[in-house]
C-alpha positions in Angstrom: -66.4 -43.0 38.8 -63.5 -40.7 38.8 -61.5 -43.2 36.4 -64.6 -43.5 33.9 -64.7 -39.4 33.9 -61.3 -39.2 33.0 -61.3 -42.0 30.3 -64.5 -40.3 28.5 -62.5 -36.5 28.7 -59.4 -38.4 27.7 -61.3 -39.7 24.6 -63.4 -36.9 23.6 -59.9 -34.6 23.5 -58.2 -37.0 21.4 -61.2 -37.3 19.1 -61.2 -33.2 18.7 -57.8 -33.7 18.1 -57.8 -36.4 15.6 -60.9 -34.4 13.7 -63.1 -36.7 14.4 -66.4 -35.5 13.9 -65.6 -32.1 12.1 -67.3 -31.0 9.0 -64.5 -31.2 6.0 -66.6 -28.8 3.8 -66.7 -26.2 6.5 -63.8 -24.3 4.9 -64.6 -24.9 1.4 -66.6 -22.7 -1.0 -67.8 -24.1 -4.5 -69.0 -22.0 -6.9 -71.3 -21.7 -9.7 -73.6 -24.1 -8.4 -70.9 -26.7 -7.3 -71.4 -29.2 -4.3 -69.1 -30.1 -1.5 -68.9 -33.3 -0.9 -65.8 -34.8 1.8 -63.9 -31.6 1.2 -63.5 -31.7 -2.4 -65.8 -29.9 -5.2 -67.9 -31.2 -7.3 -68.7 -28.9 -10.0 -71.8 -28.1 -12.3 -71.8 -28.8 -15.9 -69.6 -26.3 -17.8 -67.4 -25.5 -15.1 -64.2 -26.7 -13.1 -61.1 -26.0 -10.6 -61.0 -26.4 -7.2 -63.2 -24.3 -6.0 -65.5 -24.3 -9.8 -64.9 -21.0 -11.0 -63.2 -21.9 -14.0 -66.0 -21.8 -16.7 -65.0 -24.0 -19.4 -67.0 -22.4 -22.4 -64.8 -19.5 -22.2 -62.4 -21.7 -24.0 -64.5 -22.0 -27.1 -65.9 -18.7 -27.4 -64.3 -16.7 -30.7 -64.8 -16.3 -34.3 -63.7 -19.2 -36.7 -62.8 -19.9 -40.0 -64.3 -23.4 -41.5 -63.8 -26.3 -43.8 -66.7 -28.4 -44.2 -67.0 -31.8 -45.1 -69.4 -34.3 -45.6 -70.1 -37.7 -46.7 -66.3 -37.2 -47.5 -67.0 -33.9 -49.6 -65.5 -30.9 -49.3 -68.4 -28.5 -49.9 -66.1 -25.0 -49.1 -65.5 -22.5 -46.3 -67.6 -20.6 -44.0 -67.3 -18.6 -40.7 -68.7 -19.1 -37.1 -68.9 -17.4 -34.5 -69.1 -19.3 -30.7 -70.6 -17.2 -28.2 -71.5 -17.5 -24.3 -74.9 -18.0 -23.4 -76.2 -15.3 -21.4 -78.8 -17.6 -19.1 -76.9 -21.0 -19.1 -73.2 -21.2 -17.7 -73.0 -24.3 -19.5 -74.4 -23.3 -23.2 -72.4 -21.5 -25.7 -74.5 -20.7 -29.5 -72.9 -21.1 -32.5 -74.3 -18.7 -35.4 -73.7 -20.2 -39.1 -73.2 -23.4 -38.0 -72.1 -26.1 -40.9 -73.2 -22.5 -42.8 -76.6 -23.6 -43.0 -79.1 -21.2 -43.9 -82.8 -21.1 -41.9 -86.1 -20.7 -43.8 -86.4 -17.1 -42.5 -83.5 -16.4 -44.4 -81.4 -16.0 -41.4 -78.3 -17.9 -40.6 -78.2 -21.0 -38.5 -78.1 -20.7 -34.3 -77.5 -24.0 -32.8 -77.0 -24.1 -29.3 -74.4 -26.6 -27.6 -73.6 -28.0 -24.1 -70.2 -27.8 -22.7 -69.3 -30.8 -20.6 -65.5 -30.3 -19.8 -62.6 -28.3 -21.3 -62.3 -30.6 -24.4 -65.8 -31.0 -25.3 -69.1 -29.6 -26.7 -72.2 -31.6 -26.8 -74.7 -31.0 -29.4 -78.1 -32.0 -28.6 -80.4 -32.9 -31.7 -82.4 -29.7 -32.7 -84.0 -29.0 -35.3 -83.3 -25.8 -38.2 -86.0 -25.1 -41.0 -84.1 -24.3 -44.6 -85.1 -22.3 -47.3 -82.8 -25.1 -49.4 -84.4 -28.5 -48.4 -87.3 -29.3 -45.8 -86.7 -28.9 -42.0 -83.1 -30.3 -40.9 -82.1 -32.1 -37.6 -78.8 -31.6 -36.1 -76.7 -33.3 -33.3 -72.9 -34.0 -32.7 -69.6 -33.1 -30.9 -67.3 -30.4 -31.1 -63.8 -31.0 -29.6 -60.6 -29.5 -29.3 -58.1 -30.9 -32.2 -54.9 -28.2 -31.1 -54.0 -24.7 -29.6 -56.8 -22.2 -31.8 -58.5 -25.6 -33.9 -61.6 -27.3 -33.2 -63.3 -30.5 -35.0 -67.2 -30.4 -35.5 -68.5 -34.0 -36.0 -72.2 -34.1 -36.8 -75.5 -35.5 -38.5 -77.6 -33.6 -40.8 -80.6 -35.4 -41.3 -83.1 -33.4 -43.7 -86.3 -36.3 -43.3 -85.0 -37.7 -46.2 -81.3 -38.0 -46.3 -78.5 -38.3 -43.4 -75.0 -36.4 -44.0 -72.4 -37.2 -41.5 -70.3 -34.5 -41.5 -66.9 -33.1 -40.2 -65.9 -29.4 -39.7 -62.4 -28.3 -39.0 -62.7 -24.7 -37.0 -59.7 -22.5 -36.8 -59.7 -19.1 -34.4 -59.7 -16.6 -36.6 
């Protein structure tokens, strides 16, 4: 009995030392609504780092300078601004976007999704225009270089589809 006490003791102090049975997430903090899962963080959309405080968006945020292009046309310059979100960690809104002008008279606001440090996703939405009828936009924005960004996107106005292709430089 003695022998199977000892061999059980003997066991259980080599599994505590081992780690056996410990929780690896116990020391590590994720934030911004990041997960751990076997020690290591998984972050939410929009943010990164080891621990997820790094908020990519940041990255993008500024006021640009713009070429715009499309069906291989250079139509002429315009400026956009990128700014945060203030409800969505992972949303920045880009005001004059492809310089487009709404039906209210106001400038464009398209909202985007940041998905890593390289990358914004723009989901289709759609703008009304005191130029043509209603007009549905969705694309990418990317980084191209240190202060440039390339805009890659559809207008589609019900009638006609642009594809179209914005160089962005920090102003």
């Amino acid at each position: 009995m003695k022998i199977g006490k000892l061999f059980f003791a003997t066991l259980f102090t080599i599994l505590v030392i081992l780690g056996v049975g410990c929780n690896p997430c116990k020391n590590t903090e994720c934030l911004n609504g990041g997960t751990c899962v076997d020690g290591t963080c998984n972050c939410a959309p929009g943010y990164g780092g080891s621990d997820c405080s790094g908020n990519f968006r940041d990255s993008f945020v500024g006021d640009y300078s713009a070429v715009n292009s499309c069906n291989n046309t250079v139509f002429g310059t315009f400026t956009t601004d990128i700014t945060e979100d203030a409800t969505d960690g992972s949303k920045v809104i880009f005001s004059n976007f492809a310089a487009w002008t709404s039906s209210a008279g106001a400038t464009s606001m398209v909202y985007g999704l940041v998905t890593d440090g390289e990358k914004i996703q723009i989901p289709s939405q759609t703008i009304s225009s005191t130029i043509t009828s209603d007009a549905t936009f969705e694309g990418t924005v990317t980084f191209l270089n240190a202060g440039e960004l390339l805009a890659s996107y559809t207008i589609f106005d019900g009638v006609y589809t642009q594809t179209c292709s914005d160089t962005l430089t920090v102003q």
